[in-house]
PAZAPA-4460 file (N, C-alpha, C; in steps of 0.05 Angstrom, whole numbers, plus 32768, in hexadecimal, padded with zeros to 4 digits):
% residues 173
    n_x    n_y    n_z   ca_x   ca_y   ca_z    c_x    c_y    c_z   seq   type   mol
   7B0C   8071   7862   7B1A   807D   7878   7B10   8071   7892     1      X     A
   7B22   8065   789F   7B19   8060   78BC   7B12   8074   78CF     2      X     A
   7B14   8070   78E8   7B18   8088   78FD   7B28   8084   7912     3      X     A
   7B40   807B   790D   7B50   8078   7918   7B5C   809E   7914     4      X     A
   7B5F   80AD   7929   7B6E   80C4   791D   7B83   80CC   792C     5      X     A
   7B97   80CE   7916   7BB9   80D8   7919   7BBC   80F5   791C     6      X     A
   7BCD   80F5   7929   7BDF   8115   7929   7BF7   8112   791F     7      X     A
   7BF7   8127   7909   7C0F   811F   78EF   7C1E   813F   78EE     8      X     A
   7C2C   8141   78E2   7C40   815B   78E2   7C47   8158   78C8     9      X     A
   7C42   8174   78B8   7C48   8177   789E   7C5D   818F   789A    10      X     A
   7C79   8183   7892   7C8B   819C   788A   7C80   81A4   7873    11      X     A
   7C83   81BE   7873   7C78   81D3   785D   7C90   81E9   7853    12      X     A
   7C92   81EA   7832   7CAB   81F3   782E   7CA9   8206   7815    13      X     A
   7CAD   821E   780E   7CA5   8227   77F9   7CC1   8244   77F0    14      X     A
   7CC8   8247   77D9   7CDB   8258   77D5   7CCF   8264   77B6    15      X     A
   7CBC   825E   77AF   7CAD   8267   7795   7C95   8276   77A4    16      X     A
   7C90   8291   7798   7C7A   829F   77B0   7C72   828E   77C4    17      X     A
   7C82   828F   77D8   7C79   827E   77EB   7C64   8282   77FE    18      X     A
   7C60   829F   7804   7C44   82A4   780F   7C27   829B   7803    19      X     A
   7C2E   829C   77EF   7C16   8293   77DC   7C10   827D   77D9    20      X     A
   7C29   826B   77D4   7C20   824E   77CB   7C21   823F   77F8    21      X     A
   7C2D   824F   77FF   7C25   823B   7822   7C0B   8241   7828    22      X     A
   7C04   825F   7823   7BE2   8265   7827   7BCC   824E   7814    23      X     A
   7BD3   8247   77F9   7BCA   8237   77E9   7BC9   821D   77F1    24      X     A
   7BDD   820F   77F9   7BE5   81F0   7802   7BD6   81EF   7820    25      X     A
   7BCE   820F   7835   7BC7   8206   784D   7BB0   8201   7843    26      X     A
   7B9C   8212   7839   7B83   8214   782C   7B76   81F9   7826    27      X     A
   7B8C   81E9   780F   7B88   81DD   77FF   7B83   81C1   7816    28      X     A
   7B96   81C3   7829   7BA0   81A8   783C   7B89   81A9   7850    29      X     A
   7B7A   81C2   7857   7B6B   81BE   786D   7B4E   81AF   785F    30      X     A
   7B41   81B4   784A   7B3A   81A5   783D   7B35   8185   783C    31      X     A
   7B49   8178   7849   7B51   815C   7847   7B5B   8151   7862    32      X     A
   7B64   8168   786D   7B67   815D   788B   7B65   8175   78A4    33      X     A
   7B5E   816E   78BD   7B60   8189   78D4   7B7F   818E   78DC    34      X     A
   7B7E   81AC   78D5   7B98   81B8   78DC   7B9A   81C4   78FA    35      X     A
   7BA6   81B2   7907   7BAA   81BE   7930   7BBE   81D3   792E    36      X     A
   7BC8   81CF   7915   7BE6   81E7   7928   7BF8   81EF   790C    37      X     A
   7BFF   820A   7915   7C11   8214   78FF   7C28   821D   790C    38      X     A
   7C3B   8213   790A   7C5C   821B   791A   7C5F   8237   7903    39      X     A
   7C72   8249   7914   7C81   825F   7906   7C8A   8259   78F4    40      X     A
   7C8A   8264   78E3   7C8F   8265   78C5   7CB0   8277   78C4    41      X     A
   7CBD   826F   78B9   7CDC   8273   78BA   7CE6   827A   789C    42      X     A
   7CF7   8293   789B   7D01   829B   7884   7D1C   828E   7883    43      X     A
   7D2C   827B   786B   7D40   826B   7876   7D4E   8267   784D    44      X     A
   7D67   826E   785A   7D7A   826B   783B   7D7F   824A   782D    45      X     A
   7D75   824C   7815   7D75   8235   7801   7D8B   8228   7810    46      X     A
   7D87   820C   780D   7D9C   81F3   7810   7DAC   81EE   77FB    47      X     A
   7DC1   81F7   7801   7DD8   81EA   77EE   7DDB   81F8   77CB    48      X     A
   7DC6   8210   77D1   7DC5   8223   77BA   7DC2   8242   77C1    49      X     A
   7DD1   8250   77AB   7DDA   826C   77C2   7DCB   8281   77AB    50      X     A
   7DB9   826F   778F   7DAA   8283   777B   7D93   8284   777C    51      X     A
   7D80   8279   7798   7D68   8272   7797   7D5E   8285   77AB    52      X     A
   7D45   8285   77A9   7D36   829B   77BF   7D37   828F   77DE    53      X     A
   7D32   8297   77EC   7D2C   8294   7808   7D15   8283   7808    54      X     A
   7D17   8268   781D   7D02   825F   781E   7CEF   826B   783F    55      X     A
   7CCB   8261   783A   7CC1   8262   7846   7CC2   824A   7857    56      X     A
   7CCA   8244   7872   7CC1   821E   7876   7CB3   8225   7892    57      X     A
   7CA5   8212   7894   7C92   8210   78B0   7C8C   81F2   78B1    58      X     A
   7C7D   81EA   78C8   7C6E   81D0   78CC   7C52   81D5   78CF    59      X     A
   7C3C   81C7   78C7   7C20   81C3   78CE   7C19   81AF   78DE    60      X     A
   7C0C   81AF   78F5   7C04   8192   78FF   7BE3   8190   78FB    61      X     A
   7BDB   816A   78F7   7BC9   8169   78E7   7BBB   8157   78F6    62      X     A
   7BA7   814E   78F6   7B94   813C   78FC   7B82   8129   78E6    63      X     A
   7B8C   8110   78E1   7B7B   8106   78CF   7B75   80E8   78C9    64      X     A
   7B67   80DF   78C3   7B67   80C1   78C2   7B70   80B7   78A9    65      X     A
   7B81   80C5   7893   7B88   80B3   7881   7BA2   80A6   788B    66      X     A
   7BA9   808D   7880   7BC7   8083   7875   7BCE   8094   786E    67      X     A
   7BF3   8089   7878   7C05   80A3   7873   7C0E   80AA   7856    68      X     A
   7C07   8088   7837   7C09   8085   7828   7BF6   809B   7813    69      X     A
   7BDD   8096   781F   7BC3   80A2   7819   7BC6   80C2   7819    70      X     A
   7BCF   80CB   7833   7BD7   80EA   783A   7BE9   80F8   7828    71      X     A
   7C04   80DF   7829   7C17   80F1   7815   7C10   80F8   77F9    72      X     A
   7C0B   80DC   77EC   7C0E   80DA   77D3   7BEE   80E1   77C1    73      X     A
   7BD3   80E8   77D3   7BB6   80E8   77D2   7BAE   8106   77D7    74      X     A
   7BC5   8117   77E8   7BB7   8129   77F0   7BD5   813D   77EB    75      X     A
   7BEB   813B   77FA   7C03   8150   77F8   7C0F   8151   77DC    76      X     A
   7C0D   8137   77CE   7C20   8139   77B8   7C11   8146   77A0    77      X     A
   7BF1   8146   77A2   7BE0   814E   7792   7BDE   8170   7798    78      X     A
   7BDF   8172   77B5   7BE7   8190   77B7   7BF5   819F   77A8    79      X     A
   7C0F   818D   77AA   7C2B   8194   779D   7C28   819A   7781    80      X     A
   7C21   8188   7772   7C10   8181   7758   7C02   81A7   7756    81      X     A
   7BED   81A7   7764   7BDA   81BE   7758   7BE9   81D4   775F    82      X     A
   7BF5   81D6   776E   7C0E   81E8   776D   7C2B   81ED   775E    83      X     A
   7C25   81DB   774A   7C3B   81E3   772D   7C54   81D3   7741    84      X     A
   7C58   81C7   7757   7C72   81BB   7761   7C7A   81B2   7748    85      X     A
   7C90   81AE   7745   7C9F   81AC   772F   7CB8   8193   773B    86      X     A
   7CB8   8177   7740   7CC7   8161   774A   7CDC   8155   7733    87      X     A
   7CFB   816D   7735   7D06   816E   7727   7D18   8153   7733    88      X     A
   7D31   814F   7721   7D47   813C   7732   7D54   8149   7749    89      X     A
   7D57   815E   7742   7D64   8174   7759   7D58   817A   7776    90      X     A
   7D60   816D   777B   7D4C   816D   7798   7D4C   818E   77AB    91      X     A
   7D5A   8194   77A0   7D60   81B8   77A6   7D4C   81CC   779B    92      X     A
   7D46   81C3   7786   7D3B   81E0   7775   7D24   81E4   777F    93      X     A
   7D20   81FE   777B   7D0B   8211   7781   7CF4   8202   7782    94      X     A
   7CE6   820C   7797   7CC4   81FD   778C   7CAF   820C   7796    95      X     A
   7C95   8208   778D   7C82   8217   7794   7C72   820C   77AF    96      X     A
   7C77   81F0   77B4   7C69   81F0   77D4   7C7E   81CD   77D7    97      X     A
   7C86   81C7   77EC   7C93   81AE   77F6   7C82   81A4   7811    98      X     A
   7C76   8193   780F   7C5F   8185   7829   7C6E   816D   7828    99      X     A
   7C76   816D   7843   7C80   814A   7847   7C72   8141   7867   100      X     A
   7C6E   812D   7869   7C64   811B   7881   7C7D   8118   7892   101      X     A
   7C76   812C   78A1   7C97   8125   78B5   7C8F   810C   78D2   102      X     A
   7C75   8114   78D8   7C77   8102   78E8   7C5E   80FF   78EC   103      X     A
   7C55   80DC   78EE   7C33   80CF   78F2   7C31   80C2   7909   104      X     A
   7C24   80CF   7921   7C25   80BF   793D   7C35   80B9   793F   105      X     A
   7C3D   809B   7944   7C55   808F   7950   7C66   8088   7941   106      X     A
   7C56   8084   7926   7C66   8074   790A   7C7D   8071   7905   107      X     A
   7C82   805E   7903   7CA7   805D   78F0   7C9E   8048   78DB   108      X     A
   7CA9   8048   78BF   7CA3   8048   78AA   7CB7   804A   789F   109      X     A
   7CC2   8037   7887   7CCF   8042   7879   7CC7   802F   7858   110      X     A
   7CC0   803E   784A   7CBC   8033   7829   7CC9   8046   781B   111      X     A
   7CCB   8038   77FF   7CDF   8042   77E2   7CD1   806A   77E7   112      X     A
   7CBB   8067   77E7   7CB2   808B   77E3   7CA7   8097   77FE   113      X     A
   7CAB   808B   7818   7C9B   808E   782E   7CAB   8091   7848   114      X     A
   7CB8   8097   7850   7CCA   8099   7874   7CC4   80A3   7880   115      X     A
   7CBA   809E   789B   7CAE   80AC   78AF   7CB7   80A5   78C5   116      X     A
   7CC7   80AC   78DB   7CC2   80CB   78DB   7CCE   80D6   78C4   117      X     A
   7CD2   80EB   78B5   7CE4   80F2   78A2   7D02   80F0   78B2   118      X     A
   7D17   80F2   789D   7D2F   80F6   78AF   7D3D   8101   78AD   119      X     A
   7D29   8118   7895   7D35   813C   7895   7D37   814C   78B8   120      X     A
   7D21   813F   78CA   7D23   8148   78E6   7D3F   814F   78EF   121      X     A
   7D46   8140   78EF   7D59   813D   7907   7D77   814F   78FB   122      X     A
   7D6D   8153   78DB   7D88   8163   78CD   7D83   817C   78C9   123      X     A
   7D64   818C   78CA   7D61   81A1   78C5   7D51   81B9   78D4   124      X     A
   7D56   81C5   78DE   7D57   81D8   78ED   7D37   81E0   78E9   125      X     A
   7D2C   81F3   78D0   7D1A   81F2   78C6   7D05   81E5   78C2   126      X     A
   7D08   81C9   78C6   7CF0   81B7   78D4   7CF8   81AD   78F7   127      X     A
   7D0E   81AA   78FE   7D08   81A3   791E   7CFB   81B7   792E   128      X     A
   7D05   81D2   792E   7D03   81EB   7933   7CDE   81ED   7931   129      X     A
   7CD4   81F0   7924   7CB6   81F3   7923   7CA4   81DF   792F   130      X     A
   7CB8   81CC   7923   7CA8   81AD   7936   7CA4   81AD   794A   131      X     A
   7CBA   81B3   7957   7CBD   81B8   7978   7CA7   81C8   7982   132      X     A
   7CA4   81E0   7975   7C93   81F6   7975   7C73   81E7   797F   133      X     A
   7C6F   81DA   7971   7C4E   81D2   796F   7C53   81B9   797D   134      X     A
   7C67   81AE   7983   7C6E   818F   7999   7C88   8190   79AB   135      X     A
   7C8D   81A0   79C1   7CA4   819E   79CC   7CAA   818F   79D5   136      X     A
   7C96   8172   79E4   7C9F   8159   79FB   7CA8   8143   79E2   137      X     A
   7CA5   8150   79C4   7CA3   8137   79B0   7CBB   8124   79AE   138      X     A
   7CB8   8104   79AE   7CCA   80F3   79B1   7CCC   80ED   7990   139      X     A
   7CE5   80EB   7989   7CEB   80DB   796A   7CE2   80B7   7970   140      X     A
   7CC8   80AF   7961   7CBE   809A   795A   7CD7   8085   795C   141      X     A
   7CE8   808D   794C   7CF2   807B   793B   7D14   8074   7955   142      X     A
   7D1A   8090   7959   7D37   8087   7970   7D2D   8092   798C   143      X     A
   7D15   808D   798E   7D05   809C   79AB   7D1D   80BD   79B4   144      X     A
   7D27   80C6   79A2   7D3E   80DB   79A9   7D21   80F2   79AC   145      X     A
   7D25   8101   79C9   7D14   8118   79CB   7D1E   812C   79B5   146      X     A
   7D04   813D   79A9   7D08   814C   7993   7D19   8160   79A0   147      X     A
   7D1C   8164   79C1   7D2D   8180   79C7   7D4D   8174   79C6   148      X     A
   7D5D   8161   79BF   7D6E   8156   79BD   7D7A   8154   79A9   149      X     A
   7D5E   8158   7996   7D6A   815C   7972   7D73   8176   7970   150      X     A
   7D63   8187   7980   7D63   81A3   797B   7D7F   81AC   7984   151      X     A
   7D85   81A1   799D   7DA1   81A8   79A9   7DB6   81A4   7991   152      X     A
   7DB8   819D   7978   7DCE   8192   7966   7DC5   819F   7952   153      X     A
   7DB6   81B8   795A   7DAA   81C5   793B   7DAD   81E7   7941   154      X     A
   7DAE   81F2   7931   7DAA   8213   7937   7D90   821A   7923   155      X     A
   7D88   823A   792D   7D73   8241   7927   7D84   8269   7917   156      X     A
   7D9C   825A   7918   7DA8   8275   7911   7DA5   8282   78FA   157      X     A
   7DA4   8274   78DD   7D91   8280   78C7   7D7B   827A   78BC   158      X     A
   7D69   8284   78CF   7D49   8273   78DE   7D3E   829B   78DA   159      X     A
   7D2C   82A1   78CE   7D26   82BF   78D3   7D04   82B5   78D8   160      X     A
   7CFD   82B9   78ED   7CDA   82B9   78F0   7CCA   82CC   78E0   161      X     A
   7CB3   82BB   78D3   7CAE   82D3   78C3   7C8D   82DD   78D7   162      X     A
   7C87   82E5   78E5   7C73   82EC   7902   7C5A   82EB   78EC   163      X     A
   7C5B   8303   78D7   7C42   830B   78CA   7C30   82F3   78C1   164      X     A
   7C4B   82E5   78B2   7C3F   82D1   78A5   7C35   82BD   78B1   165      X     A
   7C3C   82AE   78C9   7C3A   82A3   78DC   7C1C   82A0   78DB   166      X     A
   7C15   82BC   78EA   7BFE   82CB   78F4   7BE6   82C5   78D8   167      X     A
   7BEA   82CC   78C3   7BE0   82CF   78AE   7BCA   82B2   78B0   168      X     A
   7BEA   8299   78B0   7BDA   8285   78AA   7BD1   8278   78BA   169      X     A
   7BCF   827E   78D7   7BC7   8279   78F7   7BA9   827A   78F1   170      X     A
   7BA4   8299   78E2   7B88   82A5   78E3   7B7E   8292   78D4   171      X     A
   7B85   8285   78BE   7B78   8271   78AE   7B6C   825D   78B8   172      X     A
   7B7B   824C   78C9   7B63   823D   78D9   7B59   823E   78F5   173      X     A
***
């Protein structure tokens, strides 16, 4: 590990006891890297499936000197892993915790298993929305588009804040 250190943003996504396994994955993640920030945590209806539970989604912002290779696939995917994630073909179904690298400093990146910024941003409410939260002046790396610009083309309308939980995992670090 060098010491070069990044400020990285982790979407966090859970619809299988989701209090449980985001309390588990923060736990598990602080562990491996410093957690600066926990955006509101949002109660928000399955994508593109109308039989699945409500998901939990939030962002974490992080501090750390690994590669973004090293972070995902060394530290989030192994999360995922001890958390029974289950990486069906269905990119929909239920899961017990979803950590993705939405965004690494300035990074733009793109490999076969790796895109950064992600470019779920700019399409989903549920991660711009929180992002903003913990980065309001934040520029998109990749189309310098200010994050409040993405936001203007997005609603927050079936967005339910969940305060307690928020709070819960605030107290954690």
């Amino acid at each position: 590990m060098d010491n070069n250190v990044v400020v990285a943003y982790i979407g966090v996504g859970s619809n299988i006891e989701p209090e449980s396994n985001i309390t588990d994955a923060l736990t598990r993640l602080s562990k491996h890297v410093d957690i600066t920030g926990i955006s509101s945590f949002y109660k928000t209806a399955p994508l593109l499936r109308e039989n699945q539970d409500y998901y939990l989604n939030g962002v974490w912002q992080i501090t750390t000197s690994m590669l973004p290779g090293k972070l995902k696939f060394g530290v989030l995917r192994r999360i995922e892993k001890e958390l029974h994630r289950n990486r069906e073909s269905d990119k929909y179904a239920p899961r017990t915790i979803d950590l993705d690298i939405l965004l690494y400093n300035d990074m733009v990146m793109q490999e076969d298993n790796l895109t950064i910024p992600d470019p779920d941003i700019s399409k989903r409410s549920f991660i711009a929305f929180p992002l903003s939260e913990l980065n309001p002046d934040l520029v998109m790396p990749d189309t310098k588009e200010p994050l409040i610009d993405v936001l203007s083309v997005l609603s927050k309308e079936n967005m339910i804040a969940d305060k307690t939980f928020t709070e819960k995992l605030r107290r954690m670090v």
